[in-house]
mmCIF file of the protein (N, C-alpha, C, O) and its ligand, coordinates in Angstrom:
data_MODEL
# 
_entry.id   MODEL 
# 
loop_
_entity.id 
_entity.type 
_entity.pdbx_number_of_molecules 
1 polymer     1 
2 non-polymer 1 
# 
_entity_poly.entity_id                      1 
_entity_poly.type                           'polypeptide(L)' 
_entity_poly.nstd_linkage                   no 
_entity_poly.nstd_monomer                   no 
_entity_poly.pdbx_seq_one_letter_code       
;(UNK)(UNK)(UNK)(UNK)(UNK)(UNK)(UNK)(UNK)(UNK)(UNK)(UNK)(UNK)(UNK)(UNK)(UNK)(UNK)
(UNK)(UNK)(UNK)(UNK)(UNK)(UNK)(UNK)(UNK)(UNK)(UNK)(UNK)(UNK)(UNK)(UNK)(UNK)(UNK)
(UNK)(UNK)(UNK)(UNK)(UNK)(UNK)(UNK)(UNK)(UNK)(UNK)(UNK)(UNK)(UNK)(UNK)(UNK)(UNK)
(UNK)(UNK)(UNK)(UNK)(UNK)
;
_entity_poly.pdbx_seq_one_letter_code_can   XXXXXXXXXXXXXXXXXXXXXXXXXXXXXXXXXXXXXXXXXXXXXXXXXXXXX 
_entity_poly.pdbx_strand_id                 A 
# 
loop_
_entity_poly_seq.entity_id 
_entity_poly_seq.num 
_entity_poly_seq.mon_id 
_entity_poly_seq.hetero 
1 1  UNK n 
1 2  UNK n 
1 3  UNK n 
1 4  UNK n 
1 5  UNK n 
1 6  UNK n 
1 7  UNK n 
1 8  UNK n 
1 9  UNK n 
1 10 UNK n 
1 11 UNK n 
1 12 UNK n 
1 13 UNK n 
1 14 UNK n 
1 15 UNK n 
1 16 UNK n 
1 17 UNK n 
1 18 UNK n 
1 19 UNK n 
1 20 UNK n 
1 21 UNK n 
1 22 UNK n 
1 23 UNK n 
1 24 UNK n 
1 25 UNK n 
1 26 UNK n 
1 27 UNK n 
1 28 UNK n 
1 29 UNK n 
1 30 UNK n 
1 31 UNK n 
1 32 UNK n 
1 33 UNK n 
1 34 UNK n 
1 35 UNK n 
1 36 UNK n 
1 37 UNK n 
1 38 UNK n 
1 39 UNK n 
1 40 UNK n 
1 41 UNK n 
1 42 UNK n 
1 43 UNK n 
1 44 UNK n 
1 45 UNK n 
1 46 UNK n 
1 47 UNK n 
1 48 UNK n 
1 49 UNK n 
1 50 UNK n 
1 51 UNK n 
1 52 UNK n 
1 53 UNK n 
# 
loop_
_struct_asym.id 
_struct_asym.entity_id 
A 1 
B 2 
# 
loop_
_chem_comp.id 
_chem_comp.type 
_chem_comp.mon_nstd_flag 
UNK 'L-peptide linking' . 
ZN  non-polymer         . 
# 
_pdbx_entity_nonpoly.entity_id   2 
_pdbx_entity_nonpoly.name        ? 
_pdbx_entity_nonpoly.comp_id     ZN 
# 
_pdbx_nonpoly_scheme.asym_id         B 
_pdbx_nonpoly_scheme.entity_id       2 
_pdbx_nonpoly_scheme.mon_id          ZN 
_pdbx_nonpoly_scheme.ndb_seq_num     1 
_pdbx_nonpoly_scheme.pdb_seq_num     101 
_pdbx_nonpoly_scheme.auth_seq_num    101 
_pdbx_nonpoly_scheme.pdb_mon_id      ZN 
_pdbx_nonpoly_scheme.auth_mon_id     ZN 
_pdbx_nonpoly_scheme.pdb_strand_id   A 
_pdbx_nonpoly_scheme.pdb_ins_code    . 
# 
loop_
_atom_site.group_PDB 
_atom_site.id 
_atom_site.type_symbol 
_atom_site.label_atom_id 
_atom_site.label_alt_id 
_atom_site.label_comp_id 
_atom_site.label_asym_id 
_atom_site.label_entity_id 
_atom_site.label_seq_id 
_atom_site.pdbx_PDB_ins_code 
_atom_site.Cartn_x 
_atom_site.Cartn_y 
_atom_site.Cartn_z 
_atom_site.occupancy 
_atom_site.B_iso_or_equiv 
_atom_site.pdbx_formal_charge 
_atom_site.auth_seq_id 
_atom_site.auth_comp_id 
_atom_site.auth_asym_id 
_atom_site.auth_atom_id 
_atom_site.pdbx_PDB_model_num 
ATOM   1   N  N  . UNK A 1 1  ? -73.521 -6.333  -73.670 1.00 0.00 ? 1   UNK A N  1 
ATOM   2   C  CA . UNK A 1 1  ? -72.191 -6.428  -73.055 1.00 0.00 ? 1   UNK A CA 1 
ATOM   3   C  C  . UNK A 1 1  ? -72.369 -6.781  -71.575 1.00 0.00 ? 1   UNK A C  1 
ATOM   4   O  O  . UNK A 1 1  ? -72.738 -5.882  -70.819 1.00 0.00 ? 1   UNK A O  1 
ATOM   5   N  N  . UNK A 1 2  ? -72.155 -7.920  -71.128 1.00 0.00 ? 2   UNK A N  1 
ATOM   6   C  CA . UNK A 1 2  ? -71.557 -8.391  -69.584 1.00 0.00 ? 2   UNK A CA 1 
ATOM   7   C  C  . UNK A 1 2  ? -70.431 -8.671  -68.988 1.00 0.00 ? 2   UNK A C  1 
ATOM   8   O  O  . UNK A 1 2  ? -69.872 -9.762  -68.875 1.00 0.00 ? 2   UNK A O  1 
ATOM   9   N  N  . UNK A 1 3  ? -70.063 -7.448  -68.540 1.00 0.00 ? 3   UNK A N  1 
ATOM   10  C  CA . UNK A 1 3  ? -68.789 -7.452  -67.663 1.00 0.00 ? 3   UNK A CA 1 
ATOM   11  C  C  . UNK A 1 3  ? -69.082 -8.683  -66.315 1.00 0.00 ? 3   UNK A C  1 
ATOM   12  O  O  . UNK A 1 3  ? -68.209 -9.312  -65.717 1.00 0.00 ? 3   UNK A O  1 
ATOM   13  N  N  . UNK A 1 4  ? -70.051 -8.730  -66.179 1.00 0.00 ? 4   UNK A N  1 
ATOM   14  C  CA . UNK A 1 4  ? -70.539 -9.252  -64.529 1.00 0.00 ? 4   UNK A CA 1 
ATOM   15  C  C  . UNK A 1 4  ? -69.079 -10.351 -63.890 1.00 0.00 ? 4   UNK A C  1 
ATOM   16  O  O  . UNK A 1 4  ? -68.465 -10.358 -62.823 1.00 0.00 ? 4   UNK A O  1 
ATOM   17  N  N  . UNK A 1 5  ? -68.961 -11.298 -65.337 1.00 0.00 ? 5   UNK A N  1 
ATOM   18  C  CA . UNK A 1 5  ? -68.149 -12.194 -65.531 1.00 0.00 ? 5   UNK A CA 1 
ATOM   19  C  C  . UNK A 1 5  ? -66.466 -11.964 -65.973 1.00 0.00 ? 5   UNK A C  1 
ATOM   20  O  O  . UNK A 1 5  ? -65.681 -12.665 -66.612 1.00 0.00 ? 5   UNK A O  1 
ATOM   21  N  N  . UNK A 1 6  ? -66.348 -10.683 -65.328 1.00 0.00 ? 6   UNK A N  1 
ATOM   22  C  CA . UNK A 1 6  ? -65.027 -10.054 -65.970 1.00 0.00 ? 6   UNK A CA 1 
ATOM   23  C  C  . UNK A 1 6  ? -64.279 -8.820  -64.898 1.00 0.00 ? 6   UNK A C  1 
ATOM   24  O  O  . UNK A 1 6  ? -64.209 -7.591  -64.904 1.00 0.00 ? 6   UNK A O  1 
ATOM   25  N  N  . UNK A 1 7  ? -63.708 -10.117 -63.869 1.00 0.00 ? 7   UNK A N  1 
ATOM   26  C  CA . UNK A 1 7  ? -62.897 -9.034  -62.479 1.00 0.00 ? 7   UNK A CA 1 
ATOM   27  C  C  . UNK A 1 7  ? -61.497 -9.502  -62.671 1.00 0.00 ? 7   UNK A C  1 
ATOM   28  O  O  . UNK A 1 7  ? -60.970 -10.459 -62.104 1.00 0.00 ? 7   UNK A O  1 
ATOM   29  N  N  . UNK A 1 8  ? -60.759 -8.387  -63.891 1.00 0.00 ? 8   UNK A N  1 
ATOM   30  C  CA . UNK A 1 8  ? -59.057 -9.219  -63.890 1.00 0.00 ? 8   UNK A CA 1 
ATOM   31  C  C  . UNK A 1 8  ? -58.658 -8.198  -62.823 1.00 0.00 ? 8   UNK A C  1 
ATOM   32  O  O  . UNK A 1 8  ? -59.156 -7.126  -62.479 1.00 0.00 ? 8   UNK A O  1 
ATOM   33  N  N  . UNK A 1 9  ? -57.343 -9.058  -62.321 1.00 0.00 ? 9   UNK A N  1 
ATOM   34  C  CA . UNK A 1 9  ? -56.798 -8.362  -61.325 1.00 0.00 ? 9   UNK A CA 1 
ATOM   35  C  C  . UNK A 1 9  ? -55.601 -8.335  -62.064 1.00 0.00 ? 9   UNK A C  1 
ATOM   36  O  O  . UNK A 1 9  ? -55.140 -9.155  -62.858 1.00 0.00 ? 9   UNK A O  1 
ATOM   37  N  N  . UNK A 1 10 ? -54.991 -6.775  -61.492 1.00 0.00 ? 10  UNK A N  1 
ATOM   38  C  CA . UNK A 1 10 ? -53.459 -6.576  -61.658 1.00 0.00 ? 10  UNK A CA 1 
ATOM   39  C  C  . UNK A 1 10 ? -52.245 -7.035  -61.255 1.00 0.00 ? 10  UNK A C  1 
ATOM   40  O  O  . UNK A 1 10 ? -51.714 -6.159  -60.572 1.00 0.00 ? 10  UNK A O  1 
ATOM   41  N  N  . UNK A 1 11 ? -51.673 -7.836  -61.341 1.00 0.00 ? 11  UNK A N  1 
ATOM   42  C  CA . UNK A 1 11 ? -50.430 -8.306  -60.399 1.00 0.00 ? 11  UNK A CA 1 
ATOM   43  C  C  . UNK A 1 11 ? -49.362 -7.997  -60.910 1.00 0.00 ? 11  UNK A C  1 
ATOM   44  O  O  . UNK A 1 11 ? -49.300 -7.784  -62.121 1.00 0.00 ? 11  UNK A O  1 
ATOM   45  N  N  . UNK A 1 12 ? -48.269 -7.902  -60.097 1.00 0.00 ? 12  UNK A N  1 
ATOM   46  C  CA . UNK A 1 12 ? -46.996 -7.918  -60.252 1.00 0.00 ? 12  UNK A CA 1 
ATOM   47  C  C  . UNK A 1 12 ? -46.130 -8.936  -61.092 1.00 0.00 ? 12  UNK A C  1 
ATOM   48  O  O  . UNK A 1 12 ? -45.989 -10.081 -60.663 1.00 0.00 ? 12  UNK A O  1 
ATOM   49  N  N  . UNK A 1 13 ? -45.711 -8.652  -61.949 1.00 0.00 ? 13  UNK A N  1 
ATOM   50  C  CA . UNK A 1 13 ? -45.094 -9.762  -63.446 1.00 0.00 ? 13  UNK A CA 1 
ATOM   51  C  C  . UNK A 1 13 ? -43.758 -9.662  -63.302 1.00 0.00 ? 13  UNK A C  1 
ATOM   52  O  O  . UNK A 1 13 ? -43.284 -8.795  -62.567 1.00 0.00 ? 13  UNK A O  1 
ATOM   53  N  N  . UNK A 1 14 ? -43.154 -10.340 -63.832 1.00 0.00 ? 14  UNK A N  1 
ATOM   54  C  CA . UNK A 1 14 ? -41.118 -10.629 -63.304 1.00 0.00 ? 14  UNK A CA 1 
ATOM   55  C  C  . UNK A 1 14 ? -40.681 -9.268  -64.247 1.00 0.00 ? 14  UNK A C  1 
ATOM   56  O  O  . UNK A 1 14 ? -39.571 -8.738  -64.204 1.00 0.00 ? 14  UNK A O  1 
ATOM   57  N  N  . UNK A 1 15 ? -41.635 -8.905  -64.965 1.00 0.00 ? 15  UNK A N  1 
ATOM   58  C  CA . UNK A 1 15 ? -40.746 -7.540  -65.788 1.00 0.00 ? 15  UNK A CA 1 
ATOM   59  C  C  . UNK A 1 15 ? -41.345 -6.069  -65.857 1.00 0.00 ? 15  UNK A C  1 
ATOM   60  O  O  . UNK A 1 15 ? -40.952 -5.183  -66.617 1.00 0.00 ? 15  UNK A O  1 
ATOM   61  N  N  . UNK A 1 16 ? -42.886 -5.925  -64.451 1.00 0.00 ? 16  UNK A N  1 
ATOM   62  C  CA . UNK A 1 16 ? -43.406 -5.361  -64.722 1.00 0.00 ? 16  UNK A CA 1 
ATOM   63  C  C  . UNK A 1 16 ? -44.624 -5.817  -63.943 1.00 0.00 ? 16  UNK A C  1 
ATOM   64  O  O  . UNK A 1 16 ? -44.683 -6.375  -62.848 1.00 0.00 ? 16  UNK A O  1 
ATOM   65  N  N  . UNK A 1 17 ? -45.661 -5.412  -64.850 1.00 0.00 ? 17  UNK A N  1 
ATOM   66  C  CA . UNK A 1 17 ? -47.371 -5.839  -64.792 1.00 0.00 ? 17  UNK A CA 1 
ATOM   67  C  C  . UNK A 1 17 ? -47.879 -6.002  -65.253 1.00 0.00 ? 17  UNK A C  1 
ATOM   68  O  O  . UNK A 1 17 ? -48.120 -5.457  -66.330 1.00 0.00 ? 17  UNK A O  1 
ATOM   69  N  N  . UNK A 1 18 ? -48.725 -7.419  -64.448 1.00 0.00 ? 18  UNK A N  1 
ATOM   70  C  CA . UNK A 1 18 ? -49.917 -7.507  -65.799 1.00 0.00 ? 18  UNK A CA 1 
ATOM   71  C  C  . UNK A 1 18 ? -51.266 -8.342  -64.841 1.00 0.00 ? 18  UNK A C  1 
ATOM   72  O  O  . UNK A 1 18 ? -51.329 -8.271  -63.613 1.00 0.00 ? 18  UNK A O  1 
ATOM   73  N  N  . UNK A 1 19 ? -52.122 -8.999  -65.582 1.00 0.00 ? 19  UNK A N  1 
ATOM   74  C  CA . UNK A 1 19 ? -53.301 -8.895  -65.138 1.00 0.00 ? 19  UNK A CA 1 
ATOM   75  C  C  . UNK A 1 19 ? -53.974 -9.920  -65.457 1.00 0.00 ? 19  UNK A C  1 
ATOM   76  O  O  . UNK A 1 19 ? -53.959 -10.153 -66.665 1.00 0.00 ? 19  UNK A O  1 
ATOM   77  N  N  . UNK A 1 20 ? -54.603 -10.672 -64.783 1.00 0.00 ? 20  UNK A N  1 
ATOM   78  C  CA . UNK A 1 20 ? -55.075 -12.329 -65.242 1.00 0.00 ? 20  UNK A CA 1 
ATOM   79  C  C  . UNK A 1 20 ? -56.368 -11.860 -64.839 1.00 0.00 ? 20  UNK A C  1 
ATOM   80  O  O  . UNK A 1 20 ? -56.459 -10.808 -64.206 1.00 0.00 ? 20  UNK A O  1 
ATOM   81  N  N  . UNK A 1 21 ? -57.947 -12.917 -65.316 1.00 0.00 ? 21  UNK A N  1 
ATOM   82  C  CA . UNK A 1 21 ? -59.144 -12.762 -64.634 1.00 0.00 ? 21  UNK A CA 1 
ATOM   83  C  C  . UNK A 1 21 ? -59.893 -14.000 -64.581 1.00 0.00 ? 21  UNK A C  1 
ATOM   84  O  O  . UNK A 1 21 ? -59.424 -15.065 -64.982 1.00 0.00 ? 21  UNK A O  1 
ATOM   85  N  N  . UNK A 1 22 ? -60.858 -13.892 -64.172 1.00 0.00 ? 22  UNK A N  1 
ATOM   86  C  CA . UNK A 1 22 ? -61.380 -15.315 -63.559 1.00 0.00 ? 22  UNK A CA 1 
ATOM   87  C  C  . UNK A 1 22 ? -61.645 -16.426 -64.677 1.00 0.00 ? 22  UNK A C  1 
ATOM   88  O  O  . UNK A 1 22 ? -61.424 -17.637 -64.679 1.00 0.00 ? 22  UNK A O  1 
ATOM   89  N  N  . UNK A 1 23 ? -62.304 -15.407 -65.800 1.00 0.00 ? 23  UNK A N  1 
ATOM   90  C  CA . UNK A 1 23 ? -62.461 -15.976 -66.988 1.00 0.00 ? 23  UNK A CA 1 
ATOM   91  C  C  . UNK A 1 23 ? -61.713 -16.543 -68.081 1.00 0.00 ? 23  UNK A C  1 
ATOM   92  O  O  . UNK A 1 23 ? -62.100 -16.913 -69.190 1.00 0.00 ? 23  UNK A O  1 
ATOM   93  N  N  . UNK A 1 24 ? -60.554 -16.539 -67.550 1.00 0.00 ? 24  UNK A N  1 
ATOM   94  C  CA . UNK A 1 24 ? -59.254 -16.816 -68.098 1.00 0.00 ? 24  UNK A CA 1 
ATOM   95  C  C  . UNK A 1 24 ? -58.247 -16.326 -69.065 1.00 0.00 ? 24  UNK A C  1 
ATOM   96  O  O  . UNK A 1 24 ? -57.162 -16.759 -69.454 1.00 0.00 ? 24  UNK A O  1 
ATOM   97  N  N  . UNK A 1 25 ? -59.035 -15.171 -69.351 1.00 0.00 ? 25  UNK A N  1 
ATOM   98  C  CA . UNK A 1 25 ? -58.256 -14.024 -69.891 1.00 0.00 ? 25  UNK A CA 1 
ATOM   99  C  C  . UNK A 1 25 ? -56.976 -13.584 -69.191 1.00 0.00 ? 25  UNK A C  1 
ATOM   100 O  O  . UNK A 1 25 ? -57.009 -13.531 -67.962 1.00 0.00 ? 25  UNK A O  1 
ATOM   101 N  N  . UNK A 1 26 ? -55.713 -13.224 -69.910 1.00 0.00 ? 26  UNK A N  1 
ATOM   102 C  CA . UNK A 1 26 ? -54.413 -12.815 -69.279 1.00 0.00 ? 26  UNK A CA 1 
ATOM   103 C  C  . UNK A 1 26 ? -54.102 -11.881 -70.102 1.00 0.00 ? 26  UNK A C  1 
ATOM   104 O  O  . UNK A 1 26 ? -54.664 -11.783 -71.193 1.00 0.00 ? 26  UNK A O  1 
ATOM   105 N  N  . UNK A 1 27 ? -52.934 -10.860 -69.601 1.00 0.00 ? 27  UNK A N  1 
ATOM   106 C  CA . UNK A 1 27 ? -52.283 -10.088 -70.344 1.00 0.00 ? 27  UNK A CA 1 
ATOM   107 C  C  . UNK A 1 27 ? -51.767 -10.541 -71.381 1.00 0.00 ? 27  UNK A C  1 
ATOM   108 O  O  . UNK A 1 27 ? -52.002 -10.139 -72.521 1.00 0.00 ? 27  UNK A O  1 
ATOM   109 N  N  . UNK A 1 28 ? -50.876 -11.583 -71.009 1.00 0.00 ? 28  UNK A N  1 
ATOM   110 C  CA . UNK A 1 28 ? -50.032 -12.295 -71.635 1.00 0.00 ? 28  UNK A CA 1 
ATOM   111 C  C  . UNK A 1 28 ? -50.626 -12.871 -72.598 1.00 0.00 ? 28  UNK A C  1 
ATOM   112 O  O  . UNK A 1 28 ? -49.794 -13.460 -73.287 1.00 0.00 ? 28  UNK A O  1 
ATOM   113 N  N  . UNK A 1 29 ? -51.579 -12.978 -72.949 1.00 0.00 ? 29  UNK A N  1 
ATOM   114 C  CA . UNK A 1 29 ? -52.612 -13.653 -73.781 1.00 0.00 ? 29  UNK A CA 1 
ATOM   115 C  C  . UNK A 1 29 ? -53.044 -13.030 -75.117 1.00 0.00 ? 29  UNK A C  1 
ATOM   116 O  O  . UNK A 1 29 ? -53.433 -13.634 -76.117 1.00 0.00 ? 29  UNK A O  1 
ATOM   117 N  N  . UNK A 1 30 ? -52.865 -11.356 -74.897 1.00 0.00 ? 30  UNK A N  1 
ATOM   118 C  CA . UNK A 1 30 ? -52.696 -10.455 -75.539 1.00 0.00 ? 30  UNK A CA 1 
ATOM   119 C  C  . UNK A 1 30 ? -51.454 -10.213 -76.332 1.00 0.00 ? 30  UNK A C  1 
ATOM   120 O  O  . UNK A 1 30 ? -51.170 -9.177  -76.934 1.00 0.00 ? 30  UNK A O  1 
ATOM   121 N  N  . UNK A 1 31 ? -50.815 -11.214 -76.256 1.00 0.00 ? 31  UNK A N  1 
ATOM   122 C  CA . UNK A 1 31 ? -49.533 -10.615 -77.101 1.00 0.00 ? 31  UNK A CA 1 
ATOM   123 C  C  . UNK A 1 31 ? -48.436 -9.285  -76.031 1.00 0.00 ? 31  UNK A C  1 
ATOM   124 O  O  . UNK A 1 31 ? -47.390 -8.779  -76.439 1.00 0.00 ? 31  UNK A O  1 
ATOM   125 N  N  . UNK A 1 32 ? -48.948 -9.072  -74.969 1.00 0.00 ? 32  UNK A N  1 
ATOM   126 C  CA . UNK A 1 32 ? -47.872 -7.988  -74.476 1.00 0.00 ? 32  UNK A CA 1 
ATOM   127 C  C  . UNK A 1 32 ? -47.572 -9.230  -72.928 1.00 0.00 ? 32  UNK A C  1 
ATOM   128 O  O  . UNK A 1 32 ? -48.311 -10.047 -72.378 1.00 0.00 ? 32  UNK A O  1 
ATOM   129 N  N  . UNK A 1 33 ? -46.234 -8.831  -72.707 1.00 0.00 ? 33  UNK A N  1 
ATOM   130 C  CA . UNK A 1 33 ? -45.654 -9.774  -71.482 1.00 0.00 ? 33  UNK A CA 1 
ATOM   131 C  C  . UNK A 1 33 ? -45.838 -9.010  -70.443 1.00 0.00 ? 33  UNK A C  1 
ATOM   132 O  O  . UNK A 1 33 ? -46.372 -9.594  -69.500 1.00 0.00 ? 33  UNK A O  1 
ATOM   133 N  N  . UNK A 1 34 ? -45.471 -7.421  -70.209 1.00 0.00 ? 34  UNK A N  1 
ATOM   134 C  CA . UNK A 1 34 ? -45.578 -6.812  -69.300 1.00 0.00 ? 34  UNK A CA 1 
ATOM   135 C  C  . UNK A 1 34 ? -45.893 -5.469  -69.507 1.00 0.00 ? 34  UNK A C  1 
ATOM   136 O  O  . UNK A 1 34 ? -45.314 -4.834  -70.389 1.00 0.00 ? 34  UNK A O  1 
ATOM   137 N  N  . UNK A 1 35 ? -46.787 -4.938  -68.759 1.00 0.00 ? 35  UNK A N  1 
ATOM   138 C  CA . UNK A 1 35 ? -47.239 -3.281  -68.465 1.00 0.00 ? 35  UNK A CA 1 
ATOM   139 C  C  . UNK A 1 35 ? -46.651 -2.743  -67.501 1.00 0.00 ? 35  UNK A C  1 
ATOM   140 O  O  . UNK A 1 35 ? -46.184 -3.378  -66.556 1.00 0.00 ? 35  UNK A O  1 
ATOM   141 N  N  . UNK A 1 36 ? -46.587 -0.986  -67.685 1.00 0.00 ? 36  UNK A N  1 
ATOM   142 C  CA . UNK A 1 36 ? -45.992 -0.585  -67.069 1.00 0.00 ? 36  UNK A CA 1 
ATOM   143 C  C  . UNK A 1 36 ? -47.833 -0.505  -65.917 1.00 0.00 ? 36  UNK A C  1 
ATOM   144 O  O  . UNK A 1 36 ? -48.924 -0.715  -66.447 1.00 0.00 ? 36  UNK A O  1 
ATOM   145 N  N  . UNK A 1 37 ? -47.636 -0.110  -64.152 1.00 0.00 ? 37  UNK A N  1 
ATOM   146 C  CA . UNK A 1 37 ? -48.775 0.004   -63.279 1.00 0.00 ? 37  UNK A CA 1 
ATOM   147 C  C  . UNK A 1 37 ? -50.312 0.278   -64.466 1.00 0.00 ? 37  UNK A C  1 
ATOM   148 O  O  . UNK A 1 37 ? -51.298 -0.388  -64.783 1.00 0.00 ? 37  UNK A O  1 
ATOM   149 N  N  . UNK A 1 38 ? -49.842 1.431   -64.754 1.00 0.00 ? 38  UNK A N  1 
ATOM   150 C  CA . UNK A 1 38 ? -51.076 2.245   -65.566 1.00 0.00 ? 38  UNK A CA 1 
ATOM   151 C  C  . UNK A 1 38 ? -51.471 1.450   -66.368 1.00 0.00 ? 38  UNK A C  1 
ATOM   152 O  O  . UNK A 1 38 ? -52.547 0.906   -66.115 1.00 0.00 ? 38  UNK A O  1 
ATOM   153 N  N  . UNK A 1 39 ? -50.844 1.136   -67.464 1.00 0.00 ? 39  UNK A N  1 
ATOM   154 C  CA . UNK A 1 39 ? -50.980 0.497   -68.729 1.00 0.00 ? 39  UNK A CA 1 
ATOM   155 C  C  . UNK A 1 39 ? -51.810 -0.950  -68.544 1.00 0.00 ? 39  UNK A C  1 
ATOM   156 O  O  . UNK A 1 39 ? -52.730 -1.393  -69.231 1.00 0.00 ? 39  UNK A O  1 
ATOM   157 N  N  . UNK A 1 40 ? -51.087 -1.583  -67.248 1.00 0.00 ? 40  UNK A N  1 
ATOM   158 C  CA . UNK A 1 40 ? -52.044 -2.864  -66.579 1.00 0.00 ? 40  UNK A CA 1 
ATOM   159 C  C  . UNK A 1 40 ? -53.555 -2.719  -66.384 1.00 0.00 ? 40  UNK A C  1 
ATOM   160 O  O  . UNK A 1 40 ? -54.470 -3.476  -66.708 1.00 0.00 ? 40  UNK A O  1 
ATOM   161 N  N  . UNK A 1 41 ? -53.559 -1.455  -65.723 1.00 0.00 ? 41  UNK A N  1 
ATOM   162 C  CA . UNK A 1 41 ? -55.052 -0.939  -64.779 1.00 0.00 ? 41  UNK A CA 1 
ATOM   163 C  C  . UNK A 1 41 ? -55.416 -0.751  -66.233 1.00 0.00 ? 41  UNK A C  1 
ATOM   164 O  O  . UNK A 1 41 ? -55.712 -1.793  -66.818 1.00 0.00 ? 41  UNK A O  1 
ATOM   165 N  N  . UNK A 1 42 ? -55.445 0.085   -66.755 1.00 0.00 ? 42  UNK A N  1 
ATOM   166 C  CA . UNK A 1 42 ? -56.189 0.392   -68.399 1.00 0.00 ? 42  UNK A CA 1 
ATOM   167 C  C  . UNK A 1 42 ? -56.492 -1.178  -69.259 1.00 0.00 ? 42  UNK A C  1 
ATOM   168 O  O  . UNK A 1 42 ? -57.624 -1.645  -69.377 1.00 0.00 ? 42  UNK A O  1 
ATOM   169 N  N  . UNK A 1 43 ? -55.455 -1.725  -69.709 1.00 0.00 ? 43  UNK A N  1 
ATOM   170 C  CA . UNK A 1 43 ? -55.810 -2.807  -70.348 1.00 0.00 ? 43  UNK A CA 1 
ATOM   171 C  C  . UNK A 1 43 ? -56.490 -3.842  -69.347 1.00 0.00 ? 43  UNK A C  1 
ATOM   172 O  O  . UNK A 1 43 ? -56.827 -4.923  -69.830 1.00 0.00 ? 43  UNK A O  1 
ATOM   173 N  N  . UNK A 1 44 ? -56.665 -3.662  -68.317 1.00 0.00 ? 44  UNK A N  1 
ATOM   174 C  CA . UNK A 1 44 ? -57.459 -4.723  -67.370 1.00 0.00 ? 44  UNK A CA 1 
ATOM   175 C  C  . UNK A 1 44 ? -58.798 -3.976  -67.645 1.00 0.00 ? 44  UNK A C  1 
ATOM   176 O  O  . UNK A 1 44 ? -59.718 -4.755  -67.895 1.00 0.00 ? 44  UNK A O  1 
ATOM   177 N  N  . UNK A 1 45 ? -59.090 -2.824  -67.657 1.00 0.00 ? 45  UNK A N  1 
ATOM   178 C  CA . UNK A 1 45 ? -60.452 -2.187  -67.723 1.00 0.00 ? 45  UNK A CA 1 
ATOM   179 C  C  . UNK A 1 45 ? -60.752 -2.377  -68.834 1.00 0.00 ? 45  UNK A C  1 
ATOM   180 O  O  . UNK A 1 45 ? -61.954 -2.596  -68.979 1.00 0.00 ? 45  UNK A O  1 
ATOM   181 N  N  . UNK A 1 46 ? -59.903 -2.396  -70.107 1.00 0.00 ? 46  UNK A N  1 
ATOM   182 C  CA . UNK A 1 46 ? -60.095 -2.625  -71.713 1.00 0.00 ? 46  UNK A CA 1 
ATOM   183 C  C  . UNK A 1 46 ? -60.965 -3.889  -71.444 1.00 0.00 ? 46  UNK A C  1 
ATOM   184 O  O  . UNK A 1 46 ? -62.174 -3.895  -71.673 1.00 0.00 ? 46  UNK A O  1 
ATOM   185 N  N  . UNK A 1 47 ? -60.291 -4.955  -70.948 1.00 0.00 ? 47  UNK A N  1 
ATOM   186 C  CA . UNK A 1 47 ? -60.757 -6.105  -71.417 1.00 0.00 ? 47  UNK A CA 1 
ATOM   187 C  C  . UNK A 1 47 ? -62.287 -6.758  -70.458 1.00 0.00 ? 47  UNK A C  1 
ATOM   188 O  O  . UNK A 1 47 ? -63.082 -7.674  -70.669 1.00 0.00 ? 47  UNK A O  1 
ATOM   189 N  N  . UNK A 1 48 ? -62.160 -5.936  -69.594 1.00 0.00 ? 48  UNK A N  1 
ATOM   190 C  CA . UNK A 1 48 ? -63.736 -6.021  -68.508 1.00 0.00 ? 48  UNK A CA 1 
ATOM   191 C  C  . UNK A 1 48 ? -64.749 -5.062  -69.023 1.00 0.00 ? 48  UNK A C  1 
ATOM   192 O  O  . UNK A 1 48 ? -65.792 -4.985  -68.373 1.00 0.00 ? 48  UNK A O  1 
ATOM   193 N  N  . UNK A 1 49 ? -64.611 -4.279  -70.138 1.00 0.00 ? 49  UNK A N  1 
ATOM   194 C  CA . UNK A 1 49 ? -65.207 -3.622  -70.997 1.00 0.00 ? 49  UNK A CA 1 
ATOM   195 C  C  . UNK A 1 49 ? -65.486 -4.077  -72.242 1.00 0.00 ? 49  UNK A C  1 
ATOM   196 O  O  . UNK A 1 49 ? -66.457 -3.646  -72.865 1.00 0.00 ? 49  UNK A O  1 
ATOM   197 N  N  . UNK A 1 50 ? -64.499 -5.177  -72.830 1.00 0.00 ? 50  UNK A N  1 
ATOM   198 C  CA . UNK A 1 50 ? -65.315 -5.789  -73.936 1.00 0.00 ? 50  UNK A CA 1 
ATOM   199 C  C  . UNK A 1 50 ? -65.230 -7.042  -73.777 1.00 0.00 ? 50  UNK A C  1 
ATOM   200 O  O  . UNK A 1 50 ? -64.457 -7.333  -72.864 1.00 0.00 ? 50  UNK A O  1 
ATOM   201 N  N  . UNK A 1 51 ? -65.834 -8.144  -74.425 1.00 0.00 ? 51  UNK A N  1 
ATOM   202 C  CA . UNK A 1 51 ? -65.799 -9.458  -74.436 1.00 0.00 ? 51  UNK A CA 1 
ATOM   203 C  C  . UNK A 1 51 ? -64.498 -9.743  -74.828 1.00 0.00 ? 51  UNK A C  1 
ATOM   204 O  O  . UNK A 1 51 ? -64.481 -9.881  -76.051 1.00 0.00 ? 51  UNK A O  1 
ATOM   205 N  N  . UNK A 1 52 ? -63.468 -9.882  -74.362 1.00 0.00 ? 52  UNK A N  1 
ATOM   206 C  CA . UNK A 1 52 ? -62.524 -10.365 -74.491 1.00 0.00 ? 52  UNK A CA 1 
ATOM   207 C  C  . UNK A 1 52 ? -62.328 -11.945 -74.631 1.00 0.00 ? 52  UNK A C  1 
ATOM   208 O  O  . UNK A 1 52 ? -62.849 -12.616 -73.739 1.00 0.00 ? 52  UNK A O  1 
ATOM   209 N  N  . UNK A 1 53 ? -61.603 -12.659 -75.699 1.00 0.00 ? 53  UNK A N  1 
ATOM   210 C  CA . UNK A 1 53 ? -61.718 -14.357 -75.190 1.00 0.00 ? 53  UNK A CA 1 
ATOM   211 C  C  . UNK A 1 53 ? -60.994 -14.486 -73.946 1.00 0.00 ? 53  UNK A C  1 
ATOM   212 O  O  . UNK A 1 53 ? -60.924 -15.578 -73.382 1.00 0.00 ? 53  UNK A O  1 
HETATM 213 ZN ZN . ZN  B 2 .  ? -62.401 -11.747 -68.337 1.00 0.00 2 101 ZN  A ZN 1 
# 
């Protein structure tokens, strides 16, 4: 497992939050449009924790 390649950041979303990363992974990408703060920070760590596409 290499996170090295996996810094999403949290941003502010028109309904909420969510979280894009360099690798081109998005929230939105996931099937959910917006997180509530927490839910962003968690699923941003979810996905810098596994190989996410
Ligand atoms: Zn990523």
């Amino acid at each position: 497992m290499d996170v090295a390649h996996h810094h999403p950041k949290v941003r502010r979303a028109s309904a909420g939050w969510a979280w894009d990363c360099s690798c081109g992974g998005a929230s939105c990408r996931t099937g959910v449009v917006s997180f509530s703060w927490r839910e962003a920070v968690i699923s941003a760590l979810n996905h810098a924790a596994t190989l996410a596409p």
